[in-house]
C-alpha positions in Angstrom: -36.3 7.7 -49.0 -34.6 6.3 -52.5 -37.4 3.7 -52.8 -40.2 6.6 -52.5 -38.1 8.8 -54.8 -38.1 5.5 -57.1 -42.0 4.9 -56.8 -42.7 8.7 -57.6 -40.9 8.3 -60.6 -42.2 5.3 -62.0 -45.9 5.3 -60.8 -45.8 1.4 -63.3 -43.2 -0.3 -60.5 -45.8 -1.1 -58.2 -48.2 -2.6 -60.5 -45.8 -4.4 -62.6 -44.6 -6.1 -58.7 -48.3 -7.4 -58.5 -49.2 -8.4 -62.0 -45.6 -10.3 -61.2 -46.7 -11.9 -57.7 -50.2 -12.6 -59.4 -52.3 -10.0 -57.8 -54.2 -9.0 -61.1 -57.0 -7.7 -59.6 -55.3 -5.4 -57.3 -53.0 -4.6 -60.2 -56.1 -3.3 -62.4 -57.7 -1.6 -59.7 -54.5 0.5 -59.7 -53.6 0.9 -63.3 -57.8 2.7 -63.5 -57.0 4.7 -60.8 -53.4 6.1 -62.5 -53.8 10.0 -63.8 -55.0 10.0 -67.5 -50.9 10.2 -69.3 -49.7 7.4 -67.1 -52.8 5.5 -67.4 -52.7 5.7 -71.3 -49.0 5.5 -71.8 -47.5 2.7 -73.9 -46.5 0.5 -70.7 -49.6 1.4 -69.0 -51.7 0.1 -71.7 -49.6 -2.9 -71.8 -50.0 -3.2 -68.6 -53.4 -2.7 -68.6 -54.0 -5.5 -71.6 -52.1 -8.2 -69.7 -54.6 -7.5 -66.8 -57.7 -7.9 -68.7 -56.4 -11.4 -70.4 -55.6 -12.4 -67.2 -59.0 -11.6 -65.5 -60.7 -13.6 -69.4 -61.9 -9.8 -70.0 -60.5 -10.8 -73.5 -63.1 -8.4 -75.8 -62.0 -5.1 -73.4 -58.0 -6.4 -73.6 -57.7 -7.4 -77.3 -59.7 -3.1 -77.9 -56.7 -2.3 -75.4 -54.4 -3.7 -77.8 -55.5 -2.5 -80.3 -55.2 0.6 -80.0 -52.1 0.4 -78.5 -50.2 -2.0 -81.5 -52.0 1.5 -83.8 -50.3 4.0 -81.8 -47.1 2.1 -81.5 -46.7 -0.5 -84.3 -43.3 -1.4 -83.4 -43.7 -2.9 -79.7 -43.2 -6.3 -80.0 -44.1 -6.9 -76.3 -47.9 -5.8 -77.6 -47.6 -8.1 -80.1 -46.5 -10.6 -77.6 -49.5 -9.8 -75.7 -51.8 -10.2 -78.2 -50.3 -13.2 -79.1 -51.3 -14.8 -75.7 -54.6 -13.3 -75.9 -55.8 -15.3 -79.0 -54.0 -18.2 -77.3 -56.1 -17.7 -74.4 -59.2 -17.4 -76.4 -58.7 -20.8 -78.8 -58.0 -18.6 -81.6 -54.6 -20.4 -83.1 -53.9 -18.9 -86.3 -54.0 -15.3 -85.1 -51.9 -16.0 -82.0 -49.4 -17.9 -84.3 -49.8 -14.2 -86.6 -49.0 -12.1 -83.7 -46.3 -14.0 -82.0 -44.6 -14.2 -85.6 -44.9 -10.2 -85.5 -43.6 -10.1 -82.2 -40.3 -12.0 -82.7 -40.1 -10.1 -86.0 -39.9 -6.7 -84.1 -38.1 -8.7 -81.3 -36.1 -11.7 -81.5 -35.4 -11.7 -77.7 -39.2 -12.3 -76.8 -38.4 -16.0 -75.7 -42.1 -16.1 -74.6 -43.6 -15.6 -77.8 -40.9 -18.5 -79.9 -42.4 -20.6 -76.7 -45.9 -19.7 -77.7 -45.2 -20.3 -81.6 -43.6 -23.9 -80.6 -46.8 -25.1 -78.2 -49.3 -24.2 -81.2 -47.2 -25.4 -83.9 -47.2 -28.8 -82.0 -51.0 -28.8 -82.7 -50.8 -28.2 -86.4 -48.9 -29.8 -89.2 -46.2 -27.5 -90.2 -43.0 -29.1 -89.6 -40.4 -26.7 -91.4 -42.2 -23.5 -89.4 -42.1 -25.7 -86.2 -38.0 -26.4 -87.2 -37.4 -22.7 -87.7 -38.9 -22.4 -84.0 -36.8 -24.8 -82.1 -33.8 -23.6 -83.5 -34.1 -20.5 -82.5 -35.6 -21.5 -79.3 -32.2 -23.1 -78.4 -29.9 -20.2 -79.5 -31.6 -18.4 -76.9 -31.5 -21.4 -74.1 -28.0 -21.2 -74.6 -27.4 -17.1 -74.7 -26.2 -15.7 -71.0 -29.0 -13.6 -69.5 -27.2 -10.3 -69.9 -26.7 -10.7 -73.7 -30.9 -11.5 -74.2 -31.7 -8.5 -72.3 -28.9 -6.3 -74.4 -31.1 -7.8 -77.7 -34.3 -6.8 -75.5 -33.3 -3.2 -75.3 -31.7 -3.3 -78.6 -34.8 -4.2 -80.5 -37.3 -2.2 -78.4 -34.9 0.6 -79.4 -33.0 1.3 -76.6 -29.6 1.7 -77.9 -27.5 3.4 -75.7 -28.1 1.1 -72.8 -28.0 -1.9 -75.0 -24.5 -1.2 -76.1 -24.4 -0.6 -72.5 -24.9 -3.7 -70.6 -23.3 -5.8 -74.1 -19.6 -3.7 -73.6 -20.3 -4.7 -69.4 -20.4 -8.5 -70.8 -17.5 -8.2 -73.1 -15.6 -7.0 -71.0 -15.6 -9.9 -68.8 -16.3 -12.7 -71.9 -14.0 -10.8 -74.5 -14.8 -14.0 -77.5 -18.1 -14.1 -77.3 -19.5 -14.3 -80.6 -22.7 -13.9 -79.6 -22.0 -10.4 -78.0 -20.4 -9.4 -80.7 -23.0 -10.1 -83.0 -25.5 -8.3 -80.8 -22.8 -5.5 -81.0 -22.0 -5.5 -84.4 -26.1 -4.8 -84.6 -25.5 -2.0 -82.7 -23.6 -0.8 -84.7 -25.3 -1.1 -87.7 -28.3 0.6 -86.5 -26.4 3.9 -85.2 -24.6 3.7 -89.1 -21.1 2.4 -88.2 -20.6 0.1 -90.4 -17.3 0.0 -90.3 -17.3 -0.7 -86.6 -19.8 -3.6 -87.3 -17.6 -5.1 -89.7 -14.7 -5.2 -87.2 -16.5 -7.0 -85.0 -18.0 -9.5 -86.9 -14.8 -10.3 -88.9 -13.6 -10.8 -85.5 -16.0 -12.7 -84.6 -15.3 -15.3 -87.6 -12.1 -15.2 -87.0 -12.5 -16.3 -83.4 -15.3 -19.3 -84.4 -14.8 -19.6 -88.3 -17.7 -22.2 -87.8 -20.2 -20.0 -86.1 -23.1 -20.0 -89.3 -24.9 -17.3 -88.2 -21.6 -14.9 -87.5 -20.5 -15.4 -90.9 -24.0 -14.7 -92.6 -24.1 -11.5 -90.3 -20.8 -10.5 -91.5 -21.8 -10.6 -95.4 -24.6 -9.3 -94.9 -22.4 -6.2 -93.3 -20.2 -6.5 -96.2 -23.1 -6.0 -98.5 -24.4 -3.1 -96.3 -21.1 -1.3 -96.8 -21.1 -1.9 -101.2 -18.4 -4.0 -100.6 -19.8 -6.4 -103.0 -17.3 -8.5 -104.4 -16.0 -9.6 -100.7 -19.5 -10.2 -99.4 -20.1 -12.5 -102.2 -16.6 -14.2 -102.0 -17.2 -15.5 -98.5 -21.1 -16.5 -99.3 -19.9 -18.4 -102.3 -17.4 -20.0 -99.6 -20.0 -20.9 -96.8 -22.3 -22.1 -99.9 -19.8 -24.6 -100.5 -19.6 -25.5 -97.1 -23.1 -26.3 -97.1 -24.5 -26.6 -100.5 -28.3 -27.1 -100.0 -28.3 -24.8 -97.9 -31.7 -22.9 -99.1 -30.7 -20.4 -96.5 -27.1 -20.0 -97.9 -28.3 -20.2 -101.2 -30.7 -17.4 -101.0 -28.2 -15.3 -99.8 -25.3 -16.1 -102.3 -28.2 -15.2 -105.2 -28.5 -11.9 -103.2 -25.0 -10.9 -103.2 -24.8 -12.3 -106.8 -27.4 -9.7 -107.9 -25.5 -7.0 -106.3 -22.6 -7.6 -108.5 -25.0 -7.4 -111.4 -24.8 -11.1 -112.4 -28.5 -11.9 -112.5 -28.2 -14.4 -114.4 -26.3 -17.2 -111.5 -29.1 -15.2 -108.7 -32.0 -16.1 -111.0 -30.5 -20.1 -111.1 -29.7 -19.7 -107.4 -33.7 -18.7 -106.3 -34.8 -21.2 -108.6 -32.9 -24.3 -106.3 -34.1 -22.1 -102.9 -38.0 -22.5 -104.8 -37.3 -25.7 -105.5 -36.6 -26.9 -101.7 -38.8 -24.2 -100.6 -41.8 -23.5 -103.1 -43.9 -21.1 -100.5 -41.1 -18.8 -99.5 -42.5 -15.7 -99.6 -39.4 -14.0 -98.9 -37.0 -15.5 -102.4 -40.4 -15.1 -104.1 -39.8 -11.1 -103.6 -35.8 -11.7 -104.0 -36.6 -13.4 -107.4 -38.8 -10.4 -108.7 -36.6 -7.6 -107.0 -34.1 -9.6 -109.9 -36.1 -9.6 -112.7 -37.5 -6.1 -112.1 -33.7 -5.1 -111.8 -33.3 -6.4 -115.6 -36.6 -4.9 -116.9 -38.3 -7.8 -117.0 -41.7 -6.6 -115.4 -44.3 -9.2 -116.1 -42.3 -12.3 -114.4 -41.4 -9.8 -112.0 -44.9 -9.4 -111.0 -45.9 -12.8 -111.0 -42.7 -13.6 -108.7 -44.4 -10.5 -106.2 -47.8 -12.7 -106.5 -46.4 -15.8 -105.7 -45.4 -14.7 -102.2 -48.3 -12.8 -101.7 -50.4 -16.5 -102.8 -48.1 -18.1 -100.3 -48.7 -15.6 -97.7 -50.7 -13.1 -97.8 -50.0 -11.1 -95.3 -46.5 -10.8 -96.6 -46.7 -6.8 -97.1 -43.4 -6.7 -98.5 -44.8 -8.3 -101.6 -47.6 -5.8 -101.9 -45.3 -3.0 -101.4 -42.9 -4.3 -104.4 -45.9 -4.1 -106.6 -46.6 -0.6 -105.8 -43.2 0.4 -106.7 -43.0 -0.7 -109.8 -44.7 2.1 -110.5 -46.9 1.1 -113.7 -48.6 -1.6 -111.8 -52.1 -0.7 -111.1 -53.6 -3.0 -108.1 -56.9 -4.6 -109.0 -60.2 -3.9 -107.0 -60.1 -7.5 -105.6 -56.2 -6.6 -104.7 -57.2 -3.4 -102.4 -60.0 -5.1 -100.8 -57.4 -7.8 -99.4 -54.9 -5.0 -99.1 -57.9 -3.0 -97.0 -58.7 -6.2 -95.1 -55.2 -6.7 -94.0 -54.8 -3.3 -92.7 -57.6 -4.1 -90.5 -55.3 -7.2 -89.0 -54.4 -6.4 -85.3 -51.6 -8.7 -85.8 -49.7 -6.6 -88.6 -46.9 -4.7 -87.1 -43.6 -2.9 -87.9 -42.2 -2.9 -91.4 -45.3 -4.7 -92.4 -47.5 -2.1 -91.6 -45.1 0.4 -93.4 -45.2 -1.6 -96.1 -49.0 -1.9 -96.4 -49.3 1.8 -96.0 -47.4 3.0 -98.8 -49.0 0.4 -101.1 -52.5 1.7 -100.0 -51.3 5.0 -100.1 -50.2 3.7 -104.3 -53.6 2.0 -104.9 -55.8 4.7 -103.7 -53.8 7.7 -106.0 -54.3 5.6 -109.0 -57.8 6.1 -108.4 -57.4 9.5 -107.8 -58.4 9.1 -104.6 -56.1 11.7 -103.0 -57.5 12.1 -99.7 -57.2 8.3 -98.7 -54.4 8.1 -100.7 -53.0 10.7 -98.1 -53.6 9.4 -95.0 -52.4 5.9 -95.8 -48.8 7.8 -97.1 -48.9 10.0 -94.1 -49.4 6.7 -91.7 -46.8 4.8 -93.5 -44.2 7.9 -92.9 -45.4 8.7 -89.4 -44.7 5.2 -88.3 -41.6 4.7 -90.5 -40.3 8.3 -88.7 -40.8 6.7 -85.8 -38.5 3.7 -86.2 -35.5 6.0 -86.4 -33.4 8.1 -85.1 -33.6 11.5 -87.1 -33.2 15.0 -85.7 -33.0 17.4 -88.9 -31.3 20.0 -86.3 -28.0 17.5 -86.9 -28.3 17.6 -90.7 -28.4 21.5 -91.1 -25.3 21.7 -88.4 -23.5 19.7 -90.6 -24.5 21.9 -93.7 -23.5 25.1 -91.8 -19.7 23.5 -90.7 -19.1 22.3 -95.1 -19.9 26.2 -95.1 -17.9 27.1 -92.4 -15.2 24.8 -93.2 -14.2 25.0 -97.3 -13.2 28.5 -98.0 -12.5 29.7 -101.8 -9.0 29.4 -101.0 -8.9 25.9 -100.6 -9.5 24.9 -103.6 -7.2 27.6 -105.5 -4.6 24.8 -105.9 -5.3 21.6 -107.5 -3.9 18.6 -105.9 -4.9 15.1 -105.0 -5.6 12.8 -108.0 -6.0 13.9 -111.5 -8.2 11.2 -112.9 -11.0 12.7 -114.7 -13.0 9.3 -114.6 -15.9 9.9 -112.5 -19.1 11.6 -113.0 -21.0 12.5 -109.6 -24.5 13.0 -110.4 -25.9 14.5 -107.1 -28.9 16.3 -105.0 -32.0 14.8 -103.2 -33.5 11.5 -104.1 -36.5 11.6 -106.5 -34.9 14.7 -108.1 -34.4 12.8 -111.5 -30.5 11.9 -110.6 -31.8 8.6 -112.3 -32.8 9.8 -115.5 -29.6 11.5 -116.1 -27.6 8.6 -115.2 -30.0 6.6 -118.2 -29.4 9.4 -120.2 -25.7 9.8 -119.5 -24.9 5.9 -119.5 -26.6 5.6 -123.0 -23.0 7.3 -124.1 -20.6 4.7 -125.4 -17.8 6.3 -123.4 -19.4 6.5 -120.2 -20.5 3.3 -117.4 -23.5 4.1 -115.0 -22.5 2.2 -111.8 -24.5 2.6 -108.5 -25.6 4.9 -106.1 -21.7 4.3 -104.7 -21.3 4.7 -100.6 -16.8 5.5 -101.5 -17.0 9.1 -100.4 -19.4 8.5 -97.9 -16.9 6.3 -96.2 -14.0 8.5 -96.9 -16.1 11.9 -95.2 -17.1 8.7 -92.3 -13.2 8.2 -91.9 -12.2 11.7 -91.7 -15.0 12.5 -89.3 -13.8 9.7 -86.9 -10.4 10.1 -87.0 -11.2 14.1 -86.2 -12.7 12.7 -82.9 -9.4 11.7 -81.7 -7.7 14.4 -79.0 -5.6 16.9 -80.5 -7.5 16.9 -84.2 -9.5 19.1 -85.7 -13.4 17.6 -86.3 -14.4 17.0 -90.3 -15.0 18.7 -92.3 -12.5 20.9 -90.6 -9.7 18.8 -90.6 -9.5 18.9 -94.7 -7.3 21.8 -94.5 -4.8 19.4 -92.3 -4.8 16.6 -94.9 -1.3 16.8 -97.0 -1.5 16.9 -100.9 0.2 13.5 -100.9 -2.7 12.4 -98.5 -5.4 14.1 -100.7 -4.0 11.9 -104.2 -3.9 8.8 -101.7 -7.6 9.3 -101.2 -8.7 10.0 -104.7 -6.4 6.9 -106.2 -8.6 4.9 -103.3 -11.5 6.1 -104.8 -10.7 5.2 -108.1 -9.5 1.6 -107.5 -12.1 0.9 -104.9 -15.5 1.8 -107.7 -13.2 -0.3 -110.4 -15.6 -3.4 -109.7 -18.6 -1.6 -110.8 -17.1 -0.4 -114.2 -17.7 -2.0 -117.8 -14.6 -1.1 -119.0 -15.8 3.0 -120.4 -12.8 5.5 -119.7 -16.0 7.3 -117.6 -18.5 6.3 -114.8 -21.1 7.7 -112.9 -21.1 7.9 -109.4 -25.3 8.7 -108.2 -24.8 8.9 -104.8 -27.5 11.4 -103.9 -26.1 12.8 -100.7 -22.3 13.4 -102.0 -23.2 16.7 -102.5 -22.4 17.2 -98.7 -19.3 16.5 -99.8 -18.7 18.1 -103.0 -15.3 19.7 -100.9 -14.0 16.6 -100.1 -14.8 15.3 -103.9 -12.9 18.5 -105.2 -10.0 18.2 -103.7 -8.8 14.3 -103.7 -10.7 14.2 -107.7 -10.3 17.9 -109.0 -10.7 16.7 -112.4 -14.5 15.2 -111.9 -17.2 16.1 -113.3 -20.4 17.2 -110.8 -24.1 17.4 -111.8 -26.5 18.5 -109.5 -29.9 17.4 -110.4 -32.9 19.9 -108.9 -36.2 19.7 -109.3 -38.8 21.7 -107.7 -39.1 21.7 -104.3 -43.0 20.8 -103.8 -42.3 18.5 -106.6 -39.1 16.6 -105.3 -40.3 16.8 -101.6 -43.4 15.4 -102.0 -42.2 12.8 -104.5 -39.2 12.1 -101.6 -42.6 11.9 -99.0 -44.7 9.4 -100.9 -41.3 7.4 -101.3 -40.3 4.3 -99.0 -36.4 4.0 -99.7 -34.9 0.7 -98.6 -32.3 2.2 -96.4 -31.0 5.7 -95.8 -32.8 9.2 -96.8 -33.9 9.4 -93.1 -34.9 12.8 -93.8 -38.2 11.8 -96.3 -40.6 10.9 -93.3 -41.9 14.2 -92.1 -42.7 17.2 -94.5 -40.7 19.4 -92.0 -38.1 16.8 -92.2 -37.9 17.1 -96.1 -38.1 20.8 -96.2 -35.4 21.4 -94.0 -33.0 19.2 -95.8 -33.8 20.8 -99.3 -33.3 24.1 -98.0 -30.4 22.8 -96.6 -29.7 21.1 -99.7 -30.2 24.6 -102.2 -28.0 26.6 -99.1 -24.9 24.3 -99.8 -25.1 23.9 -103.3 -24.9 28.1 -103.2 -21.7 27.8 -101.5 -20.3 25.3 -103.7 -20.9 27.3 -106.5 -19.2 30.8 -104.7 -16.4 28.7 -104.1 -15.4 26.9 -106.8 -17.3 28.9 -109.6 -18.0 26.6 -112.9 -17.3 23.6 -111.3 -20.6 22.2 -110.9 -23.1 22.0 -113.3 -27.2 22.3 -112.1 -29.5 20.5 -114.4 -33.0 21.3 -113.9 -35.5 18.0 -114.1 -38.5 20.7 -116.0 -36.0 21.2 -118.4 -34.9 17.9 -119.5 -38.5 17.3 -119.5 -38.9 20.5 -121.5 -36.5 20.3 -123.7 -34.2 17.2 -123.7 -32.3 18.2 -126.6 -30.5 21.0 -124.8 -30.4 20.0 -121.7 -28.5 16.3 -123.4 -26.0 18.7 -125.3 -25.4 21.1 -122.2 -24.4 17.8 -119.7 -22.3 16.5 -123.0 -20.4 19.5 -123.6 -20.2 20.1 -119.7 -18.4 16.1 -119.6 -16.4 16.9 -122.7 -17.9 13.9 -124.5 -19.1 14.3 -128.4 -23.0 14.2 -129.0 -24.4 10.7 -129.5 -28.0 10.0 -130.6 -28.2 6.7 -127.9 -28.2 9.7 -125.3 -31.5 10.9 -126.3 -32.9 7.5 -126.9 -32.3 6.4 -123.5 -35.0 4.5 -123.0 -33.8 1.7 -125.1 -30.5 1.1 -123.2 -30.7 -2.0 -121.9 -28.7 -1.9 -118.4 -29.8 -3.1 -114.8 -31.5 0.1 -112.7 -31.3 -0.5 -109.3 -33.5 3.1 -108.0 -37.9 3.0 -107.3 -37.3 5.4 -111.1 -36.3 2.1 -112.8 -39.3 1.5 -114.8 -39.8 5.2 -115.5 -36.2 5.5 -116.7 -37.3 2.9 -119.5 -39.8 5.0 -121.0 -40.1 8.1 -123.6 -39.6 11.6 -121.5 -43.0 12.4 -119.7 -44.4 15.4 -118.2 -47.3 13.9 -115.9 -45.6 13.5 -112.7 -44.0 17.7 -112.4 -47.2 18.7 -110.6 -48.7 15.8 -109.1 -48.1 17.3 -105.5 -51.1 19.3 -106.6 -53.6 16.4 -106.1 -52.3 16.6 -102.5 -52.0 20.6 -102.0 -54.7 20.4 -99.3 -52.8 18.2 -96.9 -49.2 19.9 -97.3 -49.0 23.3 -95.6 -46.9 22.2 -93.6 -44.2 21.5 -95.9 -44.9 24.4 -97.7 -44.7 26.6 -94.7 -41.5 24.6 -93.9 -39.9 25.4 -97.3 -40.8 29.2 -97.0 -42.0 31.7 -99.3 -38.8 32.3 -101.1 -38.2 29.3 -102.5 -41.8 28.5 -103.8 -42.2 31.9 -105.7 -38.8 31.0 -107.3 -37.9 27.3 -107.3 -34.8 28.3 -108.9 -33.7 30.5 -106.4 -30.2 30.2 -104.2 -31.3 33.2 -102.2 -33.1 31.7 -98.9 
């Protein structure tokens, strides 16, 4: 009876059993006569492509594919698949494309390294065919249960992958592997802290283990926690100096700290052993692009794309630049590439938001459209974002920080920091220029302090007997509160040039402006808004390199801003005065007064550098970094108007309220 039960439920069992016990056309037979939503399900039509390679139906299999690697673009199994398919059908260099996808998207496809090592025998790429075999042997040597944790981990199954890797540890408490796979884990569900644990563990158990220690920097680095993360690269550099590997990752941490200068010398050596990486290519124009250096920063961008192509990443930087206008030869190979079956994952995010660049310089806005709409949808898809989440935790800071709590000052009275605050693409970037060009005041980073201070409180709320965050503020002591501030204060101390102010740009702090107001009731709080088409639509057309999980779906990006304009009315009922709103039209409007208004708001004197920003000279780290270096412009406030055919839905998700007054707090 459980075996039936088991069959009903999974109508694939059966087949997958006889594609197993090579019965493919018995297997096919069955998958055609499947109801239409089984039959064109993701494993269905996997199952269905392996069928049709196996029978050398390789034109009706590789259309199969096809379509499925377009509706799922981050299966790495279909990429496997297709992979064997050109394999099958003499065509090397696209099987070596696709299995290269495919253990991009999942490292735990032992088949397609296999695949990669057998053709790479037949041609003469020697360093490729290294890379291969040593990864081939890491997984020769991994226990069973740990490959299929990284199966399910990189297919995106999360909760059974921490599943079956706790089972292992449990019995195999030092194994470094399981913590890495773990510790990954981990970093994708945003517990970084948690990741960190485990891999400083795991060094600590094998302080040999390469790989654990470049996992645990690169943890280090995830968490801000610069000056450690470069610390112990410097040390494994020195452990193995010519190391390109090694080296390409101290230049990374080395830009991090600012000092572009040793990562520039450090990507030079890695070109040096390395000239066709196409990966310290980007690294090295990510650098100079950093320090305003544009033109070498472009030709670093197509030096990888020269030395691969089909290296999207490359063709995305471009587009992000912002001022860089792709040539007509460029979109032809951008078009071309999008038509690759082999392109997958990030890539094809990548590709899509450059495409979805190319084609609005042009004034193209319909293709320019779909390409950002594709690049979002399959971005949206790679994560794990429920915007019901985000507007519970909106409604509990409501809930939660009552006038009364902040009647009494206490915590630390520093008056150091200046939080600039709201959503990304909002202009928080061209106060920061603006605010930084002020002799007494350091623009930092976008700093991840209080986020870690809200991520402490919230866990330790999760313990029996204590009240959840941001409840539990009312429970922390004033002693506890001046702790926390003094924390905050030494811990951003790295980022600071020495001015008795710094700026702290953190968009998403202003969840968090109760926390912020009572360990810091001295700082200063700028919320930057901009309109809400404006500033959504700029947040949609926007691939951010981690985080802002929110800017993939235009219902998605409404929600938060309303969310967003909900809390900052609270804030402002609360603790009346204490936050100044800067409105991006009227800086654009009228920088002048909107300059003197933050000044006077900071209690800092007027300077002149402040509205001659653009000729500071300081590393900008945000996709505003070449606009930031120009004059004030007006062009980009109503751009979302080239796209007004293609967004009801966020304007129906924003609601009539706000869009008949952008300025509103009443929604």
């Amino acid at each position: 009876m459980t075996d039936t039960n088991n069959k009903q439920q999974d109508p694939l069992g059966p087949i997958q059993s006889l594609i197993q016990q090579g019965e493919i056309p018995q297997a096919h037979e069955a998958i055609t006569a499947l109801p239409d939503d089984v039959r064109l399900s993701k494993m269905g039509m996997y199952m269905s492509a392996v069928c049709l390679r196996r029978l050398h139906e390789f034109a009706r299999a590789e259309r199969t594919l096809h379509e499925l690697t377009e509706s799922h673009p981050s299966f790495g199994r279909a990429f496997q698949e297709l992979g064997h398919l050109y394999r099958d059908s003499g065509a090397v260099y696209e099987a070596l494309n696709a299995y290269g996808t495919a253990c991009r998207l999942n490292p735990a496809l032992k088949a397609s390294w296999q695949g990669q090592y057998q053709l790479l025998q037949q041609i003469n790429q020697p360093e490729r065919l290294a890379q291969v075999e040593q990864r081939l042997s890491g997984l020769d040597g991994m226990p069973p249960e740990l490959i299929a944790s990284m199966d399910l981990l990189y297919e995106g199954l999360l909760v059974k992958a921490e599943r079956l890797c706790r089972a292992y540890l449990q019995k195999n408490p030092k194994s470094i592997e399981g913590m890495r796979i773990l510790a990954e884990v981990a970093v994708k569900t945003g517990v970084l802290e948690d990741a960190e644990f485990l891999l400083e563990s795991a060094v600590t158990f094998d302080p040999d283990h390469r790989q654990a220690r470049i996992d645990y920097i690169q943890t280090l680095s995830k968490r801000q926690r610069f000056q450690h993360a470069a610390g112990e690269a410097r040390t494994l550099l020195q452990k193995y100096p010519e190391n390109p590997q090694l080296q390409s990752l101290f230049a990374i941490q080395s830009m991090q700290l600012g000092d572009y200068e040793t990562a520039l010398d450090m990507l030079d050596k890695v070109l040096a052993a390395v000239p066709d990486d196409p990966a310290t290519h980007v690294s090295r124009g990510h650098a100079l692009k950093t320090g305003g250096n544009s033109e070498e920063a472009i030709a670093s961008y197509r030096a990888a794309l020269s030395a691969r192509p089909s290296y999207c990443d490359a063709w995305y930087s471009l587009s992000n630049l912002k001022t860089y206008r792709f040539s007509d030869r460029e979109l032809d190979d951008m078009q071309a590439l999008d038509e690759a079956q082999y392109l997958g994952g990030q890539d094809r995010v990548y590709l899509q938001f450059a495409m979805g660049k190319a084609f609005e310089d042009r004034k193209d806005y319909e293709r320019s459209f779909q390409h950002y709409a594709r690049g979002n949808e399959i971005k949206r898809a790679q994560l794990q974002y429920r915007r019901e989440g985000s507007t519970r935790e909106c409604e509990e800071q409501i809930e939660a920080c009552k006038a009364a709590r902040f009647e009494h000052k206490t915590g630390c009275d520093a008056p150091d920091p200046i939080f600039i605050l709201g959503l990304p693409r909002a202009g928080s970037t061209l106060l920061e220029q603006i605010l930084s060009s002020h002799s007494q005041v350091d623009g930092t980073l976008e700093l991840p302090n209080i986020l870690s201070l809200s991520g402490r409180l919230r866990r330790l709320g999760q313990r029996k007997g204590n009240q959840p965050y941001p409840f539990n503020l009312a429970d922390l002591s004033s002693d506890q509160l001046r702790s926390m501030g003094e924390e905050y204060i030494n811990d951003t101390r790295v980022h600071r040039q020495g001015a008795p102010f710094f700026i702290d740009k953190m968009p998403n702090n202003f969840r968090h402006i109760g926390l912020i107001k009572l360990i810091l009731p001295n700082a200063k709080i700028i919320d930057a808004r901009r309109a809400p088409m404006s500033c959504c639509f700029s947040g949609f057309k926007q691939l951010f390199a981690e985080g802002q999980m929110f800017s993939y779906s235009q219902q998605d990006i409404a929600q938060y801003y309303r969310d967003y304009v909900r809390l900052m009315a609270h804030w402002d009922t609360v603790m009346p005065g204490q936050v100044l709103r800067v409105q991006h039209e009227d800086v654009v409007a009228d920088l002048e007064t909107e300059v003197h208004r933050m000044l006077d708001y900071c209690g800092l004197p007027f300077e002149e550098a402040c509205l001659e920003f653009h000729k500071t000279e300081r590393n900008v780290r945000t996709p505003s970094s070449e606009q930031v270096r120009q004059p004030i412009f007006s062009d980009a406030l109503e751009q979302w108007k080239n796209y007004e055919p293609w967004l009801t839905p966020l304007k129906e998700a924003l609601g009539p309220k706000l869009l008949a007054d952008p300025r509103t707090s009443d929604i």
